[in-house]
Chimera marker file (.cmm) of the C-alpha trace (Angstrom):
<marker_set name="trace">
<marker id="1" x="42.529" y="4.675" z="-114.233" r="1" g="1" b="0" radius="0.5"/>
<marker id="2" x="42.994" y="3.742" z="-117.820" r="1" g="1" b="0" radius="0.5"/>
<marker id="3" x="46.653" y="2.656" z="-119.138" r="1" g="1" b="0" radius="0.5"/>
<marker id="4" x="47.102" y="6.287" z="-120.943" r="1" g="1" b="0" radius="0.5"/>
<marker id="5" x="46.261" y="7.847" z="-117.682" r="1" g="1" b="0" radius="0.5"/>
<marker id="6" x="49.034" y="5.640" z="-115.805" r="1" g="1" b="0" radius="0.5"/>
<marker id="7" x="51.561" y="6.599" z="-118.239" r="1" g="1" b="0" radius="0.5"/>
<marker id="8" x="50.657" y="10.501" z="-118.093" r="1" g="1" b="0" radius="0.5"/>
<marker id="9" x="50.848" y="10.125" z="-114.459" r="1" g="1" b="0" radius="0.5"/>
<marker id="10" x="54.425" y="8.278" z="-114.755" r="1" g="1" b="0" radius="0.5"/>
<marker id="11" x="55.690" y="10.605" z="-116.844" r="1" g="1" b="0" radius="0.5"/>
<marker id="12" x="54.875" y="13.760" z="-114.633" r="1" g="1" b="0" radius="0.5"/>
<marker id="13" x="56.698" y="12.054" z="-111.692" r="1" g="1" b="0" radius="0.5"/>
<marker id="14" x="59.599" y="10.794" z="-113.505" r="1" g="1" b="0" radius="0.5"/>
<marker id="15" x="59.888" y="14.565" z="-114.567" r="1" g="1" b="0" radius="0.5"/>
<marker id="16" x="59.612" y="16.187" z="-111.822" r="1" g="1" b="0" radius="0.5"/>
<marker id="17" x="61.839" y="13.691" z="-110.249" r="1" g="1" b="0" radius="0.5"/>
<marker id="18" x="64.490" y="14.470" z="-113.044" r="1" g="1" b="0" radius="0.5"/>
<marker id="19" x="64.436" y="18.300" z="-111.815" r="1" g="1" b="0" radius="0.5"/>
<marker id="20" x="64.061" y="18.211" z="-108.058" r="1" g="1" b="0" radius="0.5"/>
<marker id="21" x="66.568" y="15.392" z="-107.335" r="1" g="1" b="0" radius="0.5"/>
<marker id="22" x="68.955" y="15.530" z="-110.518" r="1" g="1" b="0" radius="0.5"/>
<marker id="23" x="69.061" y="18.494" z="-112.069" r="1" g="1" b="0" radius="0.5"/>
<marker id="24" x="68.464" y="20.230" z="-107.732" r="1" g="1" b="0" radius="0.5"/>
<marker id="25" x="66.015" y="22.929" z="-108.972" r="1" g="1" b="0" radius="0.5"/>
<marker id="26" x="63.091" y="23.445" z="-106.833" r="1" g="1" b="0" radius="0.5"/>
<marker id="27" x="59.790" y="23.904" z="-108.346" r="1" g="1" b="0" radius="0.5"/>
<marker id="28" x="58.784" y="27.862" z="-107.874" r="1" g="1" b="0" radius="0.5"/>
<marker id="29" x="55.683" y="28.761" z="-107.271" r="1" g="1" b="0" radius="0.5"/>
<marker id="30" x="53.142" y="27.705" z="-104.004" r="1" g="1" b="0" radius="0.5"/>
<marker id="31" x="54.455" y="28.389" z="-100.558" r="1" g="1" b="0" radius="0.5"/>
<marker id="32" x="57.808" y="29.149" z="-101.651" r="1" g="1" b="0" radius="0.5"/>
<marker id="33" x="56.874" y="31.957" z="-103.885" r="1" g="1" b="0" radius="0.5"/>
<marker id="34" x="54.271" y="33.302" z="-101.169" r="1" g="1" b="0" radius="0.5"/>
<marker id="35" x="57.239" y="33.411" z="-98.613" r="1" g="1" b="0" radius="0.5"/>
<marker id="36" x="59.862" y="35.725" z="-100.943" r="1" g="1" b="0" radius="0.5"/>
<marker id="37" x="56.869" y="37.971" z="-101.604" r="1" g="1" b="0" radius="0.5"/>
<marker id="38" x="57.309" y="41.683" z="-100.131" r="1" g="1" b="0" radius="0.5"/>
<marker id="39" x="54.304" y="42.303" z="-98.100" r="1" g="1" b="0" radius="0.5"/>
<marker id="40" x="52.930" y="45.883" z="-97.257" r="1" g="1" b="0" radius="0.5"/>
<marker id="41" x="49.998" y="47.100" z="-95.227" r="1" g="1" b="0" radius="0.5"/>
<marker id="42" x="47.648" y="49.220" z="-97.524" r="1" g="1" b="0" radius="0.5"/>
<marker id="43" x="45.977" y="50.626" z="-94.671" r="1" g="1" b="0" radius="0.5"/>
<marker id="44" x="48.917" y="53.191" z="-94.084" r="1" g="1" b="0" radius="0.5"/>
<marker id="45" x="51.185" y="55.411" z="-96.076" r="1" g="1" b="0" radius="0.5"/>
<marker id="46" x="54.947" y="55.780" z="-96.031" r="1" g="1" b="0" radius="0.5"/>
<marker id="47" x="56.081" y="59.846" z="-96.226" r="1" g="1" b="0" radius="0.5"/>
<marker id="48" x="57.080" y="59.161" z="-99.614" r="1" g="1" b="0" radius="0.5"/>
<marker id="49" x="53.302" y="57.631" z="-100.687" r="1" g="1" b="0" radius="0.5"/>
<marker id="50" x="54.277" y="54.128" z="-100.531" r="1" g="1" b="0" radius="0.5"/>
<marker id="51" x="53.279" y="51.427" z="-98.234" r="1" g="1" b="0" radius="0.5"/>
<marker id="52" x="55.049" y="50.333" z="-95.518" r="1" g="1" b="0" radius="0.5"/>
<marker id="53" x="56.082" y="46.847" z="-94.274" r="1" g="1" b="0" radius="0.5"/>
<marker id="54" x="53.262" y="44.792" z="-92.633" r="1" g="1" b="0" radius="0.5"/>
<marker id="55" x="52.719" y="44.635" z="-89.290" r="1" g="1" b="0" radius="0.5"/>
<marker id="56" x="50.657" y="45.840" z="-86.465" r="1" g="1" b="0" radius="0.5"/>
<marker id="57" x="52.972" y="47.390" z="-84.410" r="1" g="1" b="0" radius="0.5"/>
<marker id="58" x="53.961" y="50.621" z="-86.035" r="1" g="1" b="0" radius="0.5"/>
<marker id="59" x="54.768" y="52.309" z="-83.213" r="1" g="1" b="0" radius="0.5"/>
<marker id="60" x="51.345" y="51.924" z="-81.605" r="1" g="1" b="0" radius="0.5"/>
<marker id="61" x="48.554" y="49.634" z="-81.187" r="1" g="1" b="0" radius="0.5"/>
<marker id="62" x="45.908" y="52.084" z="-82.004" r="1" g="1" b="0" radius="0.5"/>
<marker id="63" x="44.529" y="54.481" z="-84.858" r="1" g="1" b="0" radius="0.5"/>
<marker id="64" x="43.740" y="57.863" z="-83.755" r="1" g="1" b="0" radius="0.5"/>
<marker id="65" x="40.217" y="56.979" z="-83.384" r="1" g="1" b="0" radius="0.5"/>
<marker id="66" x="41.056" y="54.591" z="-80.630" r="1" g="1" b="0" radius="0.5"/>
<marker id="67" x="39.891" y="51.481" z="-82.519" r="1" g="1" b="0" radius="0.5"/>
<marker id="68" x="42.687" y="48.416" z="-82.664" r="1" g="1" b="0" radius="0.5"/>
<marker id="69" x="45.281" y="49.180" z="-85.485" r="1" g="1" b="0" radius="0.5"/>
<marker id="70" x="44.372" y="45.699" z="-88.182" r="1" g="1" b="0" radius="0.5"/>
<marker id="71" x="46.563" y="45.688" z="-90.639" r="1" g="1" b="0" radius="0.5"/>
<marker id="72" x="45.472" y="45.186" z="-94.527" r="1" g="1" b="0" radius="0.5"/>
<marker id="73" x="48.370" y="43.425" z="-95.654" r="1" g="1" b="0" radius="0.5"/>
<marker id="74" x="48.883" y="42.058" z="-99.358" r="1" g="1" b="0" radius="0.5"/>
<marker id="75" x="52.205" y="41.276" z="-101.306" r="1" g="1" b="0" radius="0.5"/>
<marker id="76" x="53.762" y="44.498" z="-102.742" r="1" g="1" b="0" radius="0.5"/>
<marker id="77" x="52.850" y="43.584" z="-106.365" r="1" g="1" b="0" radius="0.5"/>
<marker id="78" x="49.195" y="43.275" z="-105.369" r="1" g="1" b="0" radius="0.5"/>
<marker id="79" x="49.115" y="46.601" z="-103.920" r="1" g="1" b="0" radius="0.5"/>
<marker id="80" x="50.591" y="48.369" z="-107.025" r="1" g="1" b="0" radius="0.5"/>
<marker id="81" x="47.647" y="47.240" z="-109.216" r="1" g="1" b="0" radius="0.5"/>
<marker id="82" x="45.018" y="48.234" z="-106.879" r="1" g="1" b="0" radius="0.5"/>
<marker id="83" x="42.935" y="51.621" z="-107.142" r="1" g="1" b="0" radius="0.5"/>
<marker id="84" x="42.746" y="53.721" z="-104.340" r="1" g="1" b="0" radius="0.5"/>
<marker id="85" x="39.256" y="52.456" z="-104.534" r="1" g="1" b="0" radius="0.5"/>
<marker id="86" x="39.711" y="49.240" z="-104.125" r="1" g="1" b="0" radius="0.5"/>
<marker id="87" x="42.374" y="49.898" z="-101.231" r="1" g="1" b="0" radius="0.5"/>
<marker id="88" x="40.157" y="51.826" z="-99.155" r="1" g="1" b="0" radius="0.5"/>
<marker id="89" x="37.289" y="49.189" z="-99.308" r="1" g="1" b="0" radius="0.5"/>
<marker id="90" x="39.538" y="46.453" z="-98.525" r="1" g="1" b="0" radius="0.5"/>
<marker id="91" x="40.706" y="48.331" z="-95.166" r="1" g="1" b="0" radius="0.5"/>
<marker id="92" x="36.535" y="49.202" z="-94.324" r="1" g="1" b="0" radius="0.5"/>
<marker id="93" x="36.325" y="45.579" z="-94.263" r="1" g="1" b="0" radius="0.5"/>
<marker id="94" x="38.509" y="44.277" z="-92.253" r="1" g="1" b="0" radius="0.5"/>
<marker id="95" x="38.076" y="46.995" z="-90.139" r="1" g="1" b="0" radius="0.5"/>
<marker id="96" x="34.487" y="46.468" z="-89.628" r="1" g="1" b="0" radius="0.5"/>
<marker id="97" x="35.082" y="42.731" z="-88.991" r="1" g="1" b="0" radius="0.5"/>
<marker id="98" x="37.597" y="43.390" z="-86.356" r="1" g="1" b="0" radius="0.5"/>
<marker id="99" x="39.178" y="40.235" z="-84.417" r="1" g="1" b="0" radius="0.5"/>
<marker id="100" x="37.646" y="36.720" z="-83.786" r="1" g="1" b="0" radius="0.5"/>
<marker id="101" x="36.647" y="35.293" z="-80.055" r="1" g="1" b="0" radius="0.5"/>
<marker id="102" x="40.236" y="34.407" z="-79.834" r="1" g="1" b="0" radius="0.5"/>
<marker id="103" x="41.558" y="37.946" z="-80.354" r="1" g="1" b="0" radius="0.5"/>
<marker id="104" x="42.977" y="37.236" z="-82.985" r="1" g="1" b="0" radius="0.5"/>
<marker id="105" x="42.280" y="39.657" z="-86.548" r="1" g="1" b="0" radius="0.5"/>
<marker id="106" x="39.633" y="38.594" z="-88.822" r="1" g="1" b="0" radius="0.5"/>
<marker id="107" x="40.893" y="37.467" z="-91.957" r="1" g="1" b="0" radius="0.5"/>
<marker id="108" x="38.748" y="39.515" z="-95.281" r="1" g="1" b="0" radius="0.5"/>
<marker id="109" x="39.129" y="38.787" z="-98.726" r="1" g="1" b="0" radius="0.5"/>
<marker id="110" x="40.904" y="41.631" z="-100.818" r="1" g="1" b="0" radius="0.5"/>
<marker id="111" x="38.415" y="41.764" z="-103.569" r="1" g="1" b="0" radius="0.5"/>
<marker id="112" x="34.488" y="42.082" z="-103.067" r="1" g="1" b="0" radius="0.5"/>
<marker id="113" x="32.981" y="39.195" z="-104.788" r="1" g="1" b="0" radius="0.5"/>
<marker id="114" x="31.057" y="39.911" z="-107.969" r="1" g="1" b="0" radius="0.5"/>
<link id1="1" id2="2" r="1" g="1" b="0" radius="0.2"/>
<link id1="2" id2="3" r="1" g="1" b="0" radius="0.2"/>
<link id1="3" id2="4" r="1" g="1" b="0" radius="0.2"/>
<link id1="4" id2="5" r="1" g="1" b="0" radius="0.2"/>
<link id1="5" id2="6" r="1" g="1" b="0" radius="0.2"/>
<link id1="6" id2="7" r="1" g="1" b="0" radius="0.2"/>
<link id1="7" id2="8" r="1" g="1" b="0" radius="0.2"/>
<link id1="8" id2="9" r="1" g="1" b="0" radius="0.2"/>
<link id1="9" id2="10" r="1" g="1" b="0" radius="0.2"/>
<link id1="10" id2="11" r="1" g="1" b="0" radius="0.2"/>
<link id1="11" id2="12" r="1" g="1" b="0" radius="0.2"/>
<link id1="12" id2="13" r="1" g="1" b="0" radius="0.2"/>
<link id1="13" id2="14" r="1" g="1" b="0" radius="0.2"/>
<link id1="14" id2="15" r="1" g="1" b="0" radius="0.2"/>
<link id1="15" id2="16" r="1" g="1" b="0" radius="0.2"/>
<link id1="16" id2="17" r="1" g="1" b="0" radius="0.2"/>
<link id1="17" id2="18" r="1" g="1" b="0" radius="0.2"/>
<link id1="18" id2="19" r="1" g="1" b="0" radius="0.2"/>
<link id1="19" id2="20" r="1" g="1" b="0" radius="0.2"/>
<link id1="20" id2="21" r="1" g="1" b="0" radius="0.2"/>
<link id1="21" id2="22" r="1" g="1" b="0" radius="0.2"/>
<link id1="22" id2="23" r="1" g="1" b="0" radius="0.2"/>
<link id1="23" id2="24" r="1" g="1" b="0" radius="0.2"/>
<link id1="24" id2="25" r="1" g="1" b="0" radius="0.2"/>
<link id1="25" id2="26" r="1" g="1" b="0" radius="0.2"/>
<link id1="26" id2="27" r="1" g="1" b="0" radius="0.2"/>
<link id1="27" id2="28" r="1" g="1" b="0" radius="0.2"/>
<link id1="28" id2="29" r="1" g="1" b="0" radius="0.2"/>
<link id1="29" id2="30" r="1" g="1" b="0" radius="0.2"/>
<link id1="30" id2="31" r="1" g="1" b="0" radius="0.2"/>
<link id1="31" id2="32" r="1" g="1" b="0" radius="0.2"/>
<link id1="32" id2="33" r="1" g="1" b="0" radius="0.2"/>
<link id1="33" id2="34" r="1" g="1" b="0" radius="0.2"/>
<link id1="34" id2="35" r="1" g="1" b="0" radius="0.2"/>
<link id1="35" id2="36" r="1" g="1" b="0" radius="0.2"/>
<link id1="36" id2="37" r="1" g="1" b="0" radius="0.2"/>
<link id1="37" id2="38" r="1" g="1" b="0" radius="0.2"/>
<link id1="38" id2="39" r="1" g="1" b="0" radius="0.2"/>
<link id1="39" id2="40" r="1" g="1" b="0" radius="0.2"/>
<link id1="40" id2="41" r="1" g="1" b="0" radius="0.2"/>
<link id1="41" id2="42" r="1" g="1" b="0" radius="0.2"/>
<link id1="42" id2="43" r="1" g="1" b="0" radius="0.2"/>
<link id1="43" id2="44" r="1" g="1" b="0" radius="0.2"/>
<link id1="44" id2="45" r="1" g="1" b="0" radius="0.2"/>
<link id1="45" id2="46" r="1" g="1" b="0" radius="0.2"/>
<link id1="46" id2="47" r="1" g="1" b="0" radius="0.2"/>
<link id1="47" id2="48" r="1" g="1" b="0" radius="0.2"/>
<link id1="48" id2="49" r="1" g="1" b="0" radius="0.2"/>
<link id1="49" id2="50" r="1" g="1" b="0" radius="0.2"/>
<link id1="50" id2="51" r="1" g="1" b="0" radius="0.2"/>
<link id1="51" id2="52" r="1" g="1" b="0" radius="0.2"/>
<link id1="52" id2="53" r="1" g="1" b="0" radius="0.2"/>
<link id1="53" id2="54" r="1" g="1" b="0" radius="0.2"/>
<link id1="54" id2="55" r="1" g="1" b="0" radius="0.2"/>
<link id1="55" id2="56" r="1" g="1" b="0" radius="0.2"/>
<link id1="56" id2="57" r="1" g="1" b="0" radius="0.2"/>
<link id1="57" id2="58" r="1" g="1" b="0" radius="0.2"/>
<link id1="58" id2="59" r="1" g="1" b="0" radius="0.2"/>
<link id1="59" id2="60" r="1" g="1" b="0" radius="0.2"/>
<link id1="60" id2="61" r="1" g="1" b="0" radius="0.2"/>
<link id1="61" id2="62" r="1" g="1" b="0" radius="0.2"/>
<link id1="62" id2="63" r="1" g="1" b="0" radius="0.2"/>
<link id1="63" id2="64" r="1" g="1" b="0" radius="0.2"/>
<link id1="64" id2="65" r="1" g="1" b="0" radius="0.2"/>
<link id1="65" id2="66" r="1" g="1" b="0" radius="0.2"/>
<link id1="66" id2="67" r="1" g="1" b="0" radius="0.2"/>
<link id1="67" id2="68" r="1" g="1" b="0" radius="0.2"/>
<link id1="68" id2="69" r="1" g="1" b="0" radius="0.2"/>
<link id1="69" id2="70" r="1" g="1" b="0" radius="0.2"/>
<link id1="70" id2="71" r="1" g="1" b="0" radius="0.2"/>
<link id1="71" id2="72" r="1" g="1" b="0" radius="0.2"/>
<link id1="72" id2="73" r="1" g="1" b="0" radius="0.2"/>
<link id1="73" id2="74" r="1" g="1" b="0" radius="0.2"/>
<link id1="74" id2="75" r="1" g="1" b="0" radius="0.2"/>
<link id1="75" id2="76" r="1" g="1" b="0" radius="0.2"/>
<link id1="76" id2="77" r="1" g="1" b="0" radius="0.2"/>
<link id1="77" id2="78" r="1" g="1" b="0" radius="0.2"/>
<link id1="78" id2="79" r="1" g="1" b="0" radius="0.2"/>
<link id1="79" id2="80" r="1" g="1" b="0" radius="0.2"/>
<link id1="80" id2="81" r="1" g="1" b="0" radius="0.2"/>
<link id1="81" id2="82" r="1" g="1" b="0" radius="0.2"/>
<link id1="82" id2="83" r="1" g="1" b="0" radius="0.2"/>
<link id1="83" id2="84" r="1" g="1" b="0" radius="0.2"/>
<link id1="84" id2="85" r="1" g="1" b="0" radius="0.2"/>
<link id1="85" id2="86" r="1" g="1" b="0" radius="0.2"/>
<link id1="86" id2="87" r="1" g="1" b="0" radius="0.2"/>
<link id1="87" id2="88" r="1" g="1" b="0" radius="0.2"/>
<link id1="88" id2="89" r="1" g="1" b="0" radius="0.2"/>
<link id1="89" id2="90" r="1" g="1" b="0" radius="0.2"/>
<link id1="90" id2="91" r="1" g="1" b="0" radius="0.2"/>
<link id1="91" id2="92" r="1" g="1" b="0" radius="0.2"/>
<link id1="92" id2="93" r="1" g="1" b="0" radius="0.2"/>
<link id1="93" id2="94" r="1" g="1" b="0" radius="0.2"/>
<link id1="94" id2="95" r="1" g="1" b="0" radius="0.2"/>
<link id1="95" id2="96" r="1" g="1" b="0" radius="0.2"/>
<link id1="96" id2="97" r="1" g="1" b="0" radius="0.2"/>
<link id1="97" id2="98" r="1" g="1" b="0" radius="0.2"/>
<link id1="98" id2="99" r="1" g="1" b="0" radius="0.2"/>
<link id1="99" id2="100" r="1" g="1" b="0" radius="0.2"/>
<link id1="100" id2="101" r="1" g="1" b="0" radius="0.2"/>
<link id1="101" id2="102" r="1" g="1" b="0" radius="0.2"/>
<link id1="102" id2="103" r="1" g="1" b="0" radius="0.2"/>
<link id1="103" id2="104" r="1" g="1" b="0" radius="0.2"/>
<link id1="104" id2="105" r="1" g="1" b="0" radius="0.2"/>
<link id1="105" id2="106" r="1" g="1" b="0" radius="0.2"/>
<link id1="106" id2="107" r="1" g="1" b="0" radius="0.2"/>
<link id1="107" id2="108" r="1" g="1" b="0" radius="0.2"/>
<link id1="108" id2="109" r="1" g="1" b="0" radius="0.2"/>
<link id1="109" id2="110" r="1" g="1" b="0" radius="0.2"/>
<link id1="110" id2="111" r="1" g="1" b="0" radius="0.2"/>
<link id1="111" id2="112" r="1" g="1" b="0" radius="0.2"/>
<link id1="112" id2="113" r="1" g="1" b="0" radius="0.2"/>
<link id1="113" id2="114" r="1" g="1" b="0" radius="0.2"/>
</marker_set>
């Protein structure tokens, strides 16, 4: 590392230092912004149209179909953006993947790749 990289790299610490420690603000952002997030299952519909809370156990285990009820979940803000489109295919796929060995539910990207 060269002696303008050591200084860069002194300088980010002492500043981050200065607003964790002194100043007791929290970076935002990461894990802590992925934990305040409202998350919603876009596999169901509220009465009013909206999305309700995620979770798998909304009132029963199963779809009508008789198929195990995965939930799609994504953060609230996610949801809004997405097409009905886009919604729909999201659900197909996890769907279709169902649950690992383990029983536990397969976890699908949101977005098809490309």
């Amino acid at each position: 590392m060269t002696q303008k990289e050591k200084y860069i790299v002194k300088r980010i610490i002492e500043e981050y230092f200065i607003k964790v420690f002194l100043e007791n603000k929290k970076p935002k952002g990461g894990l802590t912004k992925w934990f305040k997030e409202r998350w919603v299952d876009i596999s169901r519909k509220n009465k009013n149209g909206g999305h309700p809370e995620c979770g798998a156990s909304a009132g029963t285990k199963q779809r009508g179909s008789g198929k195990r009820a995965y939930p799609k979940c994504v953060p609230a803000s996610k949801a809004a953006n997405m097409s009905s489109k886009q919604k729909k295919s999201a659900v197909r796929r996890k769907r279709k993947y169902g649950s690992t060995d383990s029983g536990k539910a397969k976890m699908v990207s949101t977005y098809t790749k490309g």
